[in-house]
C-alpha positions in Angstrom: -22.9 -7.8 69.8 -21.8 -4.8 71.8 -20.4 -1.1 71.1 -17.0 -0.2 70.8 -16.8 3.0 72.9 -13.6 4.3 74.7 -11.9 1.3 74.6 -14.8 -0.7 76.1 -17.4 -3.4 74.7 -20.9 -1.9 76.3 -24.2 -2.3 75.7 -26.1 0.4 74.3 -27.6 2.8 76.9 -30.7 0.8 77.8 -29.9 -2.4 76.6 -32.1 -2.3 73.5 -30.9 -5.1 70.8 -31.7 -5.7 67.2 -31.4 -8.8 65.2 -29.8 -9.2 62.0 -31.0 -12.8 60.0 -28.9 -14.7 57.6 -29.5 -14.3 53.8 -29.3 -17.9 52.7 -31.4 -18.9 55.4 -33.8 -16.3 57.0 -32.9 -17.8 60.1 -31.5 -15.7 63.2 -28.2 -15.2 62.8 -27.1 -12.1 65.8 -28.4 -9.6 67.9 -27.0 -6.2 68.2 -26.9 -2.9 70.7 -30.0 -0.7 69.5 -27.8 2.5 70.2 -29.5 5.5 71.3 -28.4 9.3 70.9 -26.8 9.0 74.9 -24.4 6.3 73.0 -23.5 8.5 70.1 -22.5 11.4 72.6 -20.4 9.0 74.7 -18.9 7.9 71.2 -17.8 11.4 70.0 -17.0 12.8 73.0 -14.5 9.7 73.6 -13.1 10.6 70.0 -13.4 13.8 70.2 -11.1 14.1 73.8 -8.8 11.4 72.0 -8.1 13.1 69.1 -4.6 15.6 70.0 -3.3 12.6 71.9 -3.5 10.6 68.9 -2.4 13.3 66.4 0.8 14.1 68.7 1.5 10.4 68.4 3.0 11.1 64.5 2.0 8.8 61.5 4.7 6.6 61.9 3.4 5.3 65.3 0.1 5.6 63.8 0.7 3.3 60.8 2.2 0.7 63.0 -0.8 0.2 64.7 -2.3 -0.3 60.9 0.2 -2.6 60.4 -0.7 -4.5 63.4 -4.0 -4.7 63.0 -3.3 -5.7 59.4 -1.2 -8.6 60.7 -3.6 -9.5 63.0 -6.6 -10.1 60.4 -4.3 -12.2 58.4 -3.4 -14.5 61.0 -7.3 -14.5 61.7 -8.6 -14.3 58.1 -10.2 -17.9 57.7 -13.1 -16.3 60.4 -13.9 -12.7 58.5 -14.7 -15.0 55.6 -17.1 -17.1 57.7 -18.5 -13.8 58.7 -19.3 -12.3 55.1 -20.6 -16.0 53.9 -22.9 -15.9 56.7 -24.0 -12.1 57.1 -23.7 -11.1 53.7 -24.5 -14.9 51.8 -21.2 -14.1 49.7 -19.7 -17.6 48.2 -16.7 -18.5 49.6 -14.1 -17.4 46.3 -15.9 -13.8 47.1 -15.7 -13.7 50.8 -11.9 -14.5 49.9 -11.5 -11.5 47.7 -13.0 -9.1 49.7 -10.3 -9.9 52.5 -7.7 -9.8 50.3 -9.0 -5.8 49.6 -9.2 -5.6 53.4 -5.5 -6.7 53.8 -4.6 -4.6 50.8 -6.1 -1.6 51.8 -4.2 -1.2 55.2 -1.1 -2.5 53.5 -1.4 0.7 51.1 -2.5 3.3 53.5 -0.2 2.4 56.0 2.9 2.9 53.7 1.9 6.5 53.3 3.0 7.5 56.7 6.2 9.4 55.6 4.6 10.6 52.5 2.2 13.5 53.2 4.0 16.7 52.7 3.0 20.3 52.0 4.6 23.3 50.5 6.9 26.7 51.5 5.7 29.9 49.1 7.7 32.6 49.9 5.8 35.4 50.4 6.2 39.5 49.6 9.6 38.9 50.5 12.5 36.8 51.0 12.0 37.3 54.3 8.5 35.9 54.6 7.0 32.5 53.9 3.7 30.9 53.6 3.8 27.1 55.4 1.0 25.4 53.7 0.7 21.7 55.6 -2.3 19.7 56.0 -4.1 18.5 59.1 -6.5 16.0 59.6 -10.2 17.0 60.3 -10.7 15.8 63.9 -13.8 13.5 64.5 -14.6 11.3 61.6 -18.3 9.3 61.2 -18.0 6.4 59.0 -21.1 5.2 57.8 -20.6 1.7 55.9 -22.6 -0.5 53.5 -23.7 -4.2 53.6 -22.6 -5.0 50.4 -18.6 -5.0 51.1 -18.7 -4.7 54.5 -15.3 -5.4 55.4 -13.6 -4.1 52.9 -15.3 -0.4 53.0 -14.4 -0.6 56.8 -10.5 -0.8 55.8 -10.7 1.5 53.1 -12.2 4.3 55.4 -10.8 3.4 58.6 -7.1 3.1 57.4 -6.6 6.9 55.5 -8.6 8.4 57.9 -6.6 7.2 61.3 -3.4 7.4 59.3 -3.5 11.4 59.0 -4.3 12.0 62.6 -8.4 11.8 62.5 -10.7 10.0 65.3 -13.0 7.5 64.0 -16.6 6.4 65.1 -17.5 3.2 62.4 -21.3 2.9 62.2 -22.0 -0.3 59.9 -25.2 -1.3 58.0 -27.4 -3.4 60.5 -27.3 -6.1 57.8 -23.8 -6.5 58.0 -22.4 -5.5 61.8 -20.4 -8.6 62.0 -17.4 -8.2 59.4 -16.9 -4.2 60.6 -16.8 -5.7 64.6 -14.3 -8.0 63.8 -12.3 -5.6 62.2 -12.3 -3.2 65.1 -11.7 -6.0 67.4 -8.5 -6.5 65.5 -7.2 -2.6 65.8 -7.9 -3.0 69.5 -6.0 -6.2 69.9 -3.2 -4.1 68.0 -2.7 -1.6 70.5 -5.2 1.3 69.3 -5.4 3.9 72.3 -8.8 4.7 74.1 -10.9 6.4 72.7 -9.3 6.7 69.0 -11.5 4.2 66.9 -15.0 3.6 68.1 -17.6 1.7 67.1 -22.0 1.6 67.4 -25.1 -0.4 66.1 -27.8 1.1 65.6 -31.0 2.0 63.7 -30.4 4.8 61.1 -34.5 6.1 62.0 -33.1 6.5 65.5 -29.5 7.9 65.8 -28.8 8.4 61.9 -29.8 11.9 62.0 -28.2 12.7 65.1 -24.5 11.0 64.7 -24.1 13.3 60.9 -25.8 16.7 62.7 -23.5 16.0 66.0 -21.4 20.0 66.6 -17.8 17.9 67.7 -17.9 16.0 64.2 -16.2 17.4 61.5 -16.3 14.6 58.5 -18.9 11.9 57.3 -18.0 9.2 55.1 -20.5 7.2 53.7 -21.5 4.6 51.0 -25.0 3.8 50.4 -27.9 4.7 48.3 -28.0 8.2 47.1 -31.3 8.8 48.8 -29.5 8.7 52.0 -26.7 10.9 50.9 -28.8 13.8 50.2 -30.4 13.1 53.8 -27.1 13.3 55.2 -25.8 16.9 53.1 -28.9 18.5 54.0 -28.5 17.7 58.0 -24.9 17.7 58.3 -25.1 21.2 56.3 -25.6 23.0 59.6 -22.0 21.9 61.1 -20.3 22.9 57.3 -19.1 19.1 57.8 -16.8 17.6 55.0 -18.4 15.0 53.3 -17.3 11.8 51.4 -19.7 10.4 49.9 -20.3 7.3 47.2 -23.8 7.1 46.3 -25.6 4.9 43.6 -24.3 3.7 40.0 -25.9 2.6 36.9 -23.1 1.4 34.7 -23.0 0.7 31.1 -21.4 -2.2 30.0 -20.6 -2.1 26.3 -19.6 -4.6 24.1 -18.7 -3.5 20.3 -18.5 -5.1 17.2 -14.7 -5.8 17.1 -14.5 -7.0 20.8 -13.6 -10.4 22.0 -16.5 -12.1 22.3 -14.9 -14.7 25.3 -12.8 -11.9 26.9 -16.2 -9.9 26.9 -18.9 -12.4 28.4 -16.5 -13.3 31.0 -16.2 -9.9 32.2 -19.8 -9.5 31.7 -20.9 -12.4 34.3 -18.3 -11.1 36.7 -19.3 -7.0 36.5 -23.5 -8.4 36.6 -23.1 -11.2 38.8 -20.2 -10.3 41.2 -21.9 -10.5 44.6 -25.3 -10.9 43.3 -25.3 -7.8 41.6 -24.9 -6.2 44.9 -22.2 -3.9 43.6 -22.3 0.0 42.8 -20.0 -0.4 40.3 -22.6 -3.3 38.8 -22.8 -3.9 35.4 -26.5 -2.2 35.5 -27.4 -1.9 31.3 -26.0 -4.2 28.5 -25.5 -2.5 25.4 -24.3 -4.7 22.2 -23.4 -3.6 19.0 -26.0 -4.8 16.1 -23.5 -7.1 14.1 -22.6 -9.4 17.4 -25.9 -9.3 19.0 -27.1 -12.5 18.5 -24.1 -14.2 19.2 -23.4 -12.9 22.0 -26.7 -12.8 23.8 -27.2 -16.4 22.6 -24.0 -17.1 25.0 -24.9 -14.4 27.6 -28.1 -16.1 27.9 -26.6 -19.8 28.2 -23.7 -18.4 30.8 -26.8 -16.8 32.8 -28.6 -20.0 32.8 -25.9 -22.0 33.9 -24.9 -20.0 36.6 -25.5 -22.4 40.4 -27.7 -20.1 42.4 -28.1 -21.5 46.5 -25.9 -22.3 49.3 -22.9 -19.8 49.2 -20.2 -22.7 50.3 -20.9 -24.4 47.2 -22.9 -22.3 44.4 -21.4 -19.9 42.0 -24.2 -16.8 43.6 -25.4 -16.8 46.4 -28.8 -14.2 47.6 -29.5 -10.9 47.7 -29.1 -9.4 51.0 -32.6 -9.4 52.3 -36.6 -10.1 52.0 -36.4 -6.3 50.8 -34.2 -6.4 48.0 -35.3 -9.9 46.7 -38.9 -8.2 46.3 -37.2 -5.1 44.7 -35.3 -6.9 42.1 -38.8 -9.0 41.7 -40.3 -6.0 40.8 -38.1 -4.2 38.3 -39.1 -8.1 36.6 -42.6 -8.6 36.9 -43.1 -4.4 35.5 -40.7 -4.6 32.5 -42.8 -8.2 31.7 -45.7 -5.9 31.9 -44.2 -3.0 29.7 -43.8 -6.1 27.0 -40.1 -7.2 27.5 -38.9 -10.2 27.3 -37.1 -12.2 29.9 -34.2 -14.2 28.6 -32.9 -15.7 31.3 -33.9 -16.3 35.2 -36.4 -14.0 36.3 -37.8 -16.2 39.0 -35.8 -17.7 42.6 -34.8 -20.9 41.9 -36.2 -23.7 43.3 -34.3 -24.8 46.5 -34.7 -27.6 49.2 -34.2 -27.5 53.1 -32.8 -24.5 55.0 -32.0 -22.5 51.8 -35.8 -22.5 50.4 -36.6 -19.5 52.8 -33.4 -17.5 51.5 -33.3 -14.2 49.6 -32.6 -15.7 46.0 -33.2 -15.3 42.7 -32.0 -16.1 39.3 -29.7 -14.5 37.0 -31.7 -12.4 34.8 -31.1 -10.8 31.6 -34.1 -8.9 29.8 -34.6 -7.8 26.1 -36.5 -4.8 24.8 -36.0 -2.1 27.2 -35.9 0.9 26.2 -33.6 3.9 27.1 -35.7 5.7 29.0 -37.1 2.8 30.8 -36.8 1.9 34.3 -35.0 -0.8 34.0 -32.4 1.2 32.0 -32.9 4.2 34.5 -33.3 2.9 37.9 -30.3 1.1 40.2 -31.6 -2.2 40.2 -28.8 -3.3 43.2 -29.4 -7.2 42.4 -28.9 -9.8 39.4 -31.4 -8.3 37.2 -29.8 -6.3 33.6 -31.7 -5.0 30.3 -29.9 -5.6 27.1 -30.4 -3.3 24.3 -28.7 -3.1 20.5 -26.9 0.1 19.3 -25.6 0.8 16.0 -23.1 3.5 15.9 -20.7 5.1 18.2 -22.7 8.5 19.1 -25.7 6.7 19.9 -23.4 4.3 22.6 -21.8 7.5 23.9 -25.6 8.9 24.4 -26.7 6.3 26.0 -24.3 5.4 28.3 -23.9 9.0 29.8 -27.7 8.5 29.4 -28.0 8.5 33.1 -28.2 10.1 36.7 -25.4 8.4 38.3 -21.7 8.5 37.1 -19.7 5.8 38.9 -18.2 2.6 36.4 -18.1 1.7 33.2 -17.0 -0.8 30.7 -16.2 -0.8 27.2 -15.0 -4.0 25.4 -13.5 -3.2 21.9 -10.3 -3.3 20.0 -10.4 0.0 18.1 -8.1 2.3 19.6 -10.4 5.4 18.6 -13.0 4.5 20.2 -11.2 3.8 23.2 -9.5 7.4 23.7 -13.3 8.8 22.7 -15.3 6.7 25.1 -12.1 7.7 27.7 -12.7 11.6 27.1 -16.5 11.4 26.7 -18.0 8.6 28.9 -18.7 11.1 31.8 -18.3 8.1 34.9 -15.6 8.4 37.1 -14.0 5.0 36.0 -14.1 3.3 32.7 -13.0 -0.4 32.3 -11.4 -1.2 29.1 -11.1 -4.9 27.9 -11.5 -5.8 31.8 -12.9 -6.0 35.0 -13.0 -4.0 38.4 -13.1 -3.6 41.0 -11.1 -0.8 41.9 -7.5 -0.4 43.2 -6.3 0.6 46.3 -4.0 3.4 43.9 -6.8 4.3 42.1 -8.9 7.2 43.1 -12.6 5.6 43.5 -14.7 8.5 42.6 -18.4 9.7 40.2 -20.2 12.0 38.6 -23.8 13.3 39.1 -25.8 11.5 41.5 -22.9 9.0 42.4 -21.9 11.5 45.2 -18.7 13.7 45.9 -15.1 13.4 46.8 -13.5 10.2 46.6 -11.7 7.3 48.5 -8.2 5.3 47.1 -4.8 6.8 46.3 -3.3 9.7 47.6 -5.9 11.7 46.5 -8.3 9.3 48.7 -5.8 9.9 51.6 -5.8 13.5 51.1 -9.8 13.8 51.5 -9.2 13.3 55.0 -6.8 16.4 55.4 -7.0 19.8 55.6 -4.8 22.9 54.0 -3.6 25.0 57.0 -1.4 28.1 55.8 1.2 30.0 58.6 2.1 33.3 57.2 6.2 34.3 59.0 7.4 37.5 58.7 11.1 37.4 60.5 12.0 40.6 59.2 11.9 42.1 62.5 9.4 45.2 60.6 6.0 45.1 60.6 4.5 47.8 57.7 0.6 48.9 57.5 0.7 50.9 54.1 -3.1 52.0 55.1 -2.5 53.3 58.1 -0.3 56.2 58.9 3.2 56.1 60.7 2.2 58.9 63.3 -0.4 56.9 64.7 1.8 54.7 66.1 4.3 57.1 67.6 5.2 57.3 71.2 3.5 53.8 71.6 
């Protein structure tokens, strides 16, 4: 696999490659260009020379190129989901979904080409205005994740080429495939040099570099909120915008009048959804006292039956690498030492051939955590969950805001009280009610706390991208400097 740069497919600068493995299997799935910093200049400076060219082209030109490449990975979409089934071990009904996003993603941005507008303000006078427009940023770094790898690659990509920016897409090294075959497809659609670019590389060697470059002027990113706060403090020195969507620890809560079926079904979908890969994950399970029992009883049972292996076939497929299997193993093996109680899973499963030396593990549910636990406090990022009983409606509300991240939340009940409370006083930038995610193209994907800053999705997404310019006119013809005395200017 090669980089995108200035409308070529290259190698990286000395021909360096990394391989990425395959989740089910372990076996060797790719190799990819180990880019170097001498790549990531010949990237920006191909997006950076590009970028009045491509703003001068309008957004209506601009969104038929989305279009196009839209059209393009529909006509193509049966291999992207062979991509994520293999890269990312997502089963087959997921790696459908996630191109569906893909698809609607561009679909949405792309209709907003005749929709960004700005404002006239007159100003001290009839005679003068204030033109208040936006404009887009310039040279965009998109940094995605492995876990929705396509997806996150349209949902940047799109808003930010729509208003007029440059884009250089630098994907997880787990997942290069999906985000290739993406950028292949604006190419094919008649994207000019230099516009979209694209690089592989390790984030030890040209992570640093790419976010602290002086020609970019926004960084989008989702990942772990570890390297978020690596990226603020080194893009800092540039003042570049930054979108970012960090980790998430989302309460799922489940109260006494809720519907029990409606509940659990969400429940396996918000914990199990792409292996629990997700940051809106369900991440802690909090049950109300009087359905407990029942409702673990057939949490427990749903978890158990639940087909872990080959992601063609099975219902979950595994974790994303030998990394996060031991990771997930761990949060297990310490809240077993702290004296919890494993429910269900906690162990991979036992598979035969190939798929014995894949990154899998059970669905696992685990009673007796306590709130200030790990397990309750930590992003787990995998099919692991603690459960824990609450009582009363202030203790829920303390303990799902209980937490350093603000991204999702759920809430399954019928009372209508407690769903405008939870809605002012759950502090997460999204709270499900009686349903499932994952977010909408027209919603506005955004957290609180650790979860990062700014947002993506909707117009508000779209308008991350671009920036406020003011024009103050004065066609009066008279130009008047109260502090400064008429005489001066005499016989000038």
């Amino acid at each position: 696999m090669k980089n995108f740069i200035d409308g070529e497919w290259k190698a990286s600068e000395d021909g360096e490659e990394m391989e990425k493995y395959n989740p089910s299997t372990g076996e060797l799935l790719e190799k990819m260009a180990a880019s170097k910093k001498a790549d990531v200049d010949e990237a920006v400076d191909a997006a950076y020379e590009s970028f009045q060219k491509w703003l001068s082209l309008g957004s209506v030109a601009r969104s038929k190129i989305i279009y196009r490449a839209k059209e393009l990975i529909q006509q193509d979409r049966a291999a992207l989901e062979a991509i994520l089934t293999k890269e990312n071990g997502k089963i087959r009904v997921e790696a459908r979904q996630e191109v569906d996003g893909v698809l609607d993603q561009l679909q949405y941005y792309a209709e907003f080409a005749r929709k960004i507008t700005g404002d006239v303000v007159e100003g001290d006078s009839s005679r003068r205005h204030i033109y208040q427009y936006k404009i887009p940023y310039g040279v965009v770094v998109a940094i995605t994740p492995w876990n929705f790898p396509a997806a996150m690659v349209a949902r940047k990509l799109a808003p930010a080429l729509l208003t007029g920016n440059t884009v250089i897409v630098k994907p997880s090294t787990d997942t290069p495939g999906s985000a290739e075959f993406i950028v292949r497809k604006f190419a094919d659609a008649g994207m000019p040099k230099g516009v979209l670019n694209f690089i592989t590389g390790k984030g030890s060697e040209i992570g640093d570099y790419i976010v602290m470059h002086p020609k970019v002027s926004l960084i989008t990113m989702t990942g772990s909120t570890a390297t978020g706060q690596r990226i603020m403090q080194k893009a800092s020195g540039n003042m570049a915008k930054l979108i970012l969507e960090l980790g998430g620890k989302a309460p799922f809560m489940v109260w006494k009048d809720a519907n029990i079926q409606n509940a659990l079904k969400a429940f396996a979908w918000a914990k199990f959804w792409n292996s629990g890969q997700s940051c809106i994950a369900a991440e802690r399970l909090y049950v109300h006292a009087d359905i407990y029992d029942t409702f673990m009883k057939k949490a427990t049972a749903m978890a158990k039956s639940i087909r872990v292996g080959d992601p063609e076939t099975a219902d979950m497929g595994p974790l994303i690498n030998r990394g996060a299997l031991e990771g997930s193993e761990k949060f297990i093996s310490d809240a077993v030492s702290g004296g919890m109680h494993v429910l269900a899973g906690g162990k991979p499963p036992s598979l035969q051939g190939k798929f014995s030396k894949g990154y899998f593990l059970e669905p696992t549910i685990i009673e007796g955590a306590e709130q200030n636990s790990e397990i309750f406090q930590e992003e787990i990022f995998g099919p692991v969950i603690g459960v824990k009983k609450v009582t009363d409606e202030d203790e829920l509300i303390e303990y799902a805001n209980n937490s350093r991240y603000g991204l999702a939340s759920y809430l399954f009940t019928e009372d209508q009280k407690l769903i405008f409370r939870a809605s002012d006083e759950i502090r997460f930038g999204e709270l499900y009610v009686n349903q499932i995610g994952p977010e909408a193209s027209q919603g506005y994907h955004t957290g609180f706390r650790m979860t990062g800053q700014a947002g993506e999705g909707s117009r508000y997404g779209i308008e991350e991208y671009l920036k406020l310019k003011n024009v103050y006119i004065d066609y009066s013809g008279k130009v008047v400097v109260e502090s400064m005395r008429d005489d001066l200017f005499s016989g000038l």
